[in-house]
C-alpha positions as CSV (number, residue, x, y, z in Angstrom):
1,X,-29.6,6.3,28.1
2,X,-27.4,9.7,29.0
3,X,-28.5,12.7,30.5
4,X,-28.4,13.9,27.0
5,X,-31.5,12.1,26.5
6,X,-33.6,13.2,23.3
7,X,-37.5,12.1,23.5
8,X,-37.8,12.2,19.8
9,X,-35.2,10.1,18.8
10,X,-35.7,7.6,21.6
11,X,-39.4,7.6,20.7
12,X,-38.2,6.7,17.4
13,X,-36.2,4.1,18.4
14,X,-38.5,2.6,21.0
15,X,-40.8,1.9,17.9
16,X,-37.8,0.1,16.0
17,X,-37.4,-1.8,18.6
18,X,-40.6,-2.9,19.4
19,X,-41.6,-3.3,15.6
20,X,-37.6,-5.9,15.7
21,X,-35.9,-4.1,13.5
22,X,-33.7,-3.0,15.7
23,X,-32.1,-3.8,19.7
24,X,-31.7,-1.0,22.4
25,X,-28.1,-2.2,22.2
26,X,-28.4,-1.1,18.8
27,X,-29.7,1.9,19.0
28,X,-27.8,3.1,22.3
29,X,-24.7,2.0,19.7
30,X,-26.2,4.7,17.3
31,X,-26.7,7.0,19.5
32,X,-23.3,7.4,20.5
33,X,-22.1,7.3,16.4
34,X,-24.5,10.0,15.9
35,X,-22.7,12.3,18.3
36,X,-20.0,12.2,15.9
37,X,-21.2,12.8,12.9
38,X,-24.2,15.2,13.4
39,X,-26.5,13.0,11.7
40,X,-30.3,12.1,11.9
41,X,-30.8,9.0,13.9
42,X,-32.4,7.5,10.9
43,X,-29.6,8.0,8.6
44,X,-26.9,7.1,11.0
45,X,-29.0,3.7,12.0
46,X,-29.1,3.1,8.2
47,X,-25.7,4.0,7.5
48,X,-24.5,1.8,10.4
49,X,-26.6,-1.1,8.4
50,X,-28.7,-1.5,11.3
51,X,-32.0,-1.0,9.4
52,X,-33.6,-0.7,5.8
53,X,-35.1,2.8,4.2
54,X,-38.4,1.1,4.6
55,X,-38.0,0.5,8.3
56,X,-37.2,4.2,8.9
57,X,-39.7,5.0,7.2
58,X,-42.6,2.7,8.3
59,X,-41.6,3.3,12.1
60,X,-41.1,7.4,11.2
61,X,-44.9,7.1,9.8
62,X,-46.2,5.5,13.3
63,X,-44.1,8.4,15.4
């Protein structure tokens, strides 16, 4: 991760990835897409067809 490191959203993705429903590749890949586009991590992971509404929302529940 970057110096631009953001607990909440790595915390977020650290449960996606350890419930597999997502990769760190992944979510490093979404982390940079984010930075263009402003967007939540959830929405840009579920934009980027990386996970379902239901896995946002089941590891968004467990944060």
């Amino acid at each position: 991760m970057s110096a631009d490191f953001n607990p909440q959203f790595s915390k977020l993705g650290e449960i996606l990835v350890h419930n597999g429903k997502a990769t760190e590749g992944g979510i490093n890949e979404a982390l940079v897409q984010q930075k263009t586009t402003n967007d939540k991590i959830g929405v840009t992971l579920i934009e980027m067809g990386m996970i379902e509404e239901d896995d946002f929302s089941t590891a968004y529940s467990q944060q």
